[in-house]
C-alpha positions in Angstrom: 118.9 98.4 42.2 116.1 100.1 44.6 116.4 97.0 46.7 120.0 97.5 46.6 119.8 101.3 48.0 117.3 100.8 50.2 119.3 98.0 51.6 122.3 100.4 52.3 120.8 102.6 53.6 118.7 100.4 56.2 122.5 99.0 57.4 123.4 103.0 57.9 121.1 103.7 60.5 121.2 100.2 62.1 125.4 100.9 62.5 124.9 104.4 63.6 121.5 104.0 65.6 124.2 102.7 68.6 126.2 105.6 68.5 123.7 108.5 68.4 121.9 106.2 71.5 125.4 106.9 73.5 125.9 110.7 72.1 122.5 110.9 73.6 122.7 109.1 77.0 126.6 111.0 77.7 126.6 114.1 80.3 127.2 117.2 78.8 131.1 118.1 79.9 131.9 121.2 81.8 134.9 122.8 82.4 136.4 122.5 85.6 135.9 125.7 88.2 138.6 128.1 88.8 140.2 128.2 91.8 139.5 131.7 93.7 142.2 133.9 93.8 142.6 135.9 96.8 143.4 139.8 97.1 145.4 141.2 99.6 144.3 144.6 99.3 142.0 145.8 102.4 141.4 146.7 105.6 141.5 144.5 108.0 141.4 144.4 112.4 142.5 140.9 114.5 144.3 139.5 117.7 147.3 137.7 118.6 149.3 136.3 121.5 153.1 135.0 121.7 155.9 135.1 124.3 159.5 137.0 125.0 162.7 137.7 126.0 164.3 140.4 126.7 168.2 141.8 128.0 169.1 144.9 129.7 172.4 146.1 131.1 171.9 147.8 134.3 174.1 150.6 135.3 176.2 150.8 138.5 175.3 154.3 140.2 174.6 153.3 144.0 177.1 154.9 146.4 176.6 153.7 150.4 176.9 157.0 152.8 179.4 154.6 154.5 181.9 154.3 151.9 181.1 151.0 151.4 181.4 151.2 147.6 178.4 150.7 144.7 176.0 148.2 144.0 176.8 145.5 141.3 174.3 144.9 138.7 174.2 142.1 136.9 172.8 141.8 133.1 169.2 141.7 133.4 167.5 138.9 131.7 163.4 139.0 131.2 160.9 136.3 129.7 156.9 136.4 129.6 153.9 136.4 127.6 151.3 138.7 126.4 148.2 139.3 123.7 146.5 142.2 122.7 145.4 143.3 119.0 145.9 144.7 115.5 144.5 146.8 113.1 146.0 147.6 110.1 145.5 148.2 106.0 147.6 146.3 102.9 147.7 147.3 98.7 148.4 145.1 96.0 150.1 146.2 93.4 150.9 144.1 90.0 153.6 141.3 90.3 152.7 140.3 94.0 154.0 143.2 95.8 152.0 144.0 98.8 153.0 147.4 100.6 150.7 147.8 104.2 150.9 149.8 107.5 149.4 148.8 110.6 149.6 149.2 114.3 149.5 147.0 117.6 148.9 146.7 121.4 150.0 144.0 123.7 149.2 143.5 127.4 151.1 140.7 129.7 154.3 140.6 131.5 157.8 140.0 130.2 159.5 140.4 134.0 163.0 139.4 135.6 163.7 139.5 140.2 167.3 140.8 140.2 169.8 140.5 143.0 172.4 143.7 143.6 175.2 143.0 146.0 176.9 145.9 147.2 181.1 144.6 146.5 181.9 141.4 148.6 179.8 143.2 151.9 176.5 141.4 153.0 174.2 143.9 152.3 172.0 142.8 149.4 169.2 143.7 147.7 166.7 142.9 144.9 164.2 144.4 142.6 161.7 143.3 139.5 161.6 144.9 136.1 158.3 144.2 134.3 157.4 145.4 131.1 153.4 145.8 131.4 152.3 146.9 127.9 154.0 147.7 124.7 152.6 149.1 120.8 154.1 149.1 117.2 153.3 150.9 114.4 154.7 149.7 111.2 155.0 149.4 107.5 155.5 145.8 105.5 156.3 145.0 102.2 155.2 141.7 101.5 154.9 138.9 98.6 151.8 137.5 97.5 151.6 133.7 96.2 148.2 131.9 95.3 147.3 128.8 95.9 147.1 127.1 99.2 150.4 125.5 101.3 150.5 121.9 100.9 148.5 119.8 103.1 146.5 122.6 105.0 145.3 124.0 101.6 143.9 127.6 101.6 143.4 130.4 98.8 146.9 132.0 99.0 149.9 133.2 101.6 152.5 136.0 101.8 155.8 136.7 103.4 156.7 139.6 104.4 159.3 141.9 106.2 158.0 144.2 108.4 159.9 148.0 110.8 159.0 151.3 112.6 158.6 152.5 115.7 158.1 151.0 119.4 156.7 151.9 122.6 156.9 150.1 125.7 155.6 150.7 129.5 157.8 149.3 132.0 158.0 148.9 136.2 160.8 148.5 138.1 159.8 147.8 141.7 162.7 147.2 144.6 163.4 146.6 148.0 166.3 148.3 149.9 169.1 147.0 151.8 166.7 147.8 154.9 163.5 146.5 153.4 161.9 149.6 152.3 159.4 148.8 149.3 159.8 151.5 145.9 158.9 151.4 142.5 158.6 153.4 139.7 157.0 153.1 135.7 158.5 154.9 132.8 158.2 154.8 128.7 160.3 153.4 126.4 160.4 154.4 123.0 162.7 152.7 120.1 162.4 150.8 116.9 161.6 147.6 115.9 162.1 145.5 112.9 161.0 141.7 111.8 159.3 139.5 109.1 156.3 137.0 109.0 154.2 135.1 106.9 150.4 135.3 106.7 148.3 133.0 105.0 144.7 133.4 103.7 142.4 130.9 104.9 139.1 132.0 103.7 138.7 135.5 101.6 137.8 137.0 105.2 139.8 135.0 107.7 143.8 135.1 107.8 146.4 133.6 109.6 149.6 134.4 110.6 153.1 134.2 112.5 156.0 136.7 113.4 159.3 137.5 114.8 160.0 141.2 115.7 163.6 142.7 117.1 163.0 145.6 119.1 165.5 148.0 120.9 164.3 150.2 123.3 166.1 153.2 124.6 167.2 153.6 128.2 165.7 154.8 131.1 166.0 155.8 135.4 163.7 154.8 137.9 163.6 156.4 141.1 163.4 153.7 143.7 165.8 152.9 146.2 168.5 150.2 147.0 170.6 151.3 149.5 168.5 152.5 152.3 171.5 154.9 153.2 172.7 156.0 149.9 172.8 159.4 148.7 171.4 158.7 145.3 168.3 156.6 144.7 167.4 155.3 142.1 168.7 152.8 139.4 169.0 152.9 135.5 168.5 150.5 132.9 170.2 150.4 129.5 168.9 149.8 126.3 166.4 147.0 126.4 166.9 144.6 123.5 163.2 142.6 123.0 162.3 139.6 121.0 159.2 138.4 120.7 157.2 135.9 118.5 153.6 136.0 118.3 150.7 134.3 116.6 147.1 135.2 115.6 144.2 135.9 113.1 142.9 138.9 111.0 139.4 139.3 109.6 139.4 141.4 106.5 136.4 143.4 105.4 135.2 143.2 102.3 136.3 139.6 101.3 140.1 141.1 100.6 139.0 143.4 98.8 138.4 147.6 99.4 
């Protein structure tokens, strides 16, 4: 009987002397690392650059001291580029919600050379207006998603919709009907609205696109067409701008206040 236990229990350990070998040779399993999750919430300054285009309805107000009759505008039609820079703050709430405010500056030129023909006569002119600098300040309510887009990856991305107000600087420079040389710069205020999408490359580096509609209000310029008129000057109407621009924030703090 003794020989018969001992036995048994000498065939135990041979069958499980294999399996405690492999128990002891296996890596210990760890649980795979979670992904970081950005946080929009922060302050945060950058750059950008885009192009735009821009109409303007210019009105006729150019009488010759001849009676030769006005000046015909046509529709003025603008396109250019420009960069400049951003500074600006976002909060996120619970859910996704991101609520920010932040402002810009752009430098460039968004220009259009206009003809003016005064009636079916011969006497013509023309004249450039350029729009030299314009700023935004704005709110934007935005959605936060996490996780990267496909293909490009990344830590998380938001669209958003974005308003408020607008200022513009613009030059209108002409030459008369005689060749004299005028020109004269005025402000533009007006509103703009627009959406985008940002996306979060690293926790301090961000990425994004936009489209803004902007109308600006109307303004005169005293330069002169008609060489012997008896009111100089010409006024635009209400520029309509749209613009799509491009660029990068870095946030301070790694997303976070």
């Amino acid at each position: 009987m003794r020989r018969l236990v001992l036995s048994g229990i000498a065939l135990g350990l041979l069958t499980a002397a294999p399996a405690m070998a492999a128990d002891i040779r296996a890596p210990m399993l760890k649980a795979p690392p979670m992904a970081p999750v950005f946080n929009w919430t922060g302050l945060y300054i950058g750059g950008h650059a885009g192009c735009g285009w821009a109409d303007s309805p210019a009105v006729t107000a150019f009488n010759t001291s001849d009676g030769g009759g006005d000046f015909v505008h046509n529709t003025e039609n603008a396109t250019g580029c420009f960069s400049g820079g951003q500074i600006g703050a976002d909060y996120q709430v619970g859910g996704g919600f991101v609520f920010g405010i932040l402002g810009d500056i752009s430098f460039g030129k968004i220009s259009s050379f206009n003809q003016s023909l005064e009636d079916a006569r011969t006497e013509a002119t023309g004249w450039e207006s350029k729009m030299t600098s314009m700023a935004t300040v704005r709110g934007r309510i935005g959605y936060a998603i996490s996780g990267g887009l496909p293909v490009v990856g990344g830590l998380g991305w938001m669209p958003y919709v974005t308003g408020g107000w607008a200022w513009a600087r613009n030059k209108v420079s002409a030459q008369g009907d005689a060749g004299t040389f005028t020109s004269d710069t005025q402000s533009l205020s007006g509103w703009t609205i627009g959406g985008g999408l940002e996306y979060a490359i690293t926790q301090s580096l961000t990425w994004k696109a936009e489209y803004l509609y902007t109308r600006y209000n109307s303004a005169s310029y005293a330069v002169t067409l008609d060489d012997d008129g008896i009111v100089p000057g010409i006024t635009l109407g209400r520029t309509n701008l749209s613009t799509f621009r491009t660029g990068l924030n870095w946030r301070f703090g790694g997303g976070r206040f």
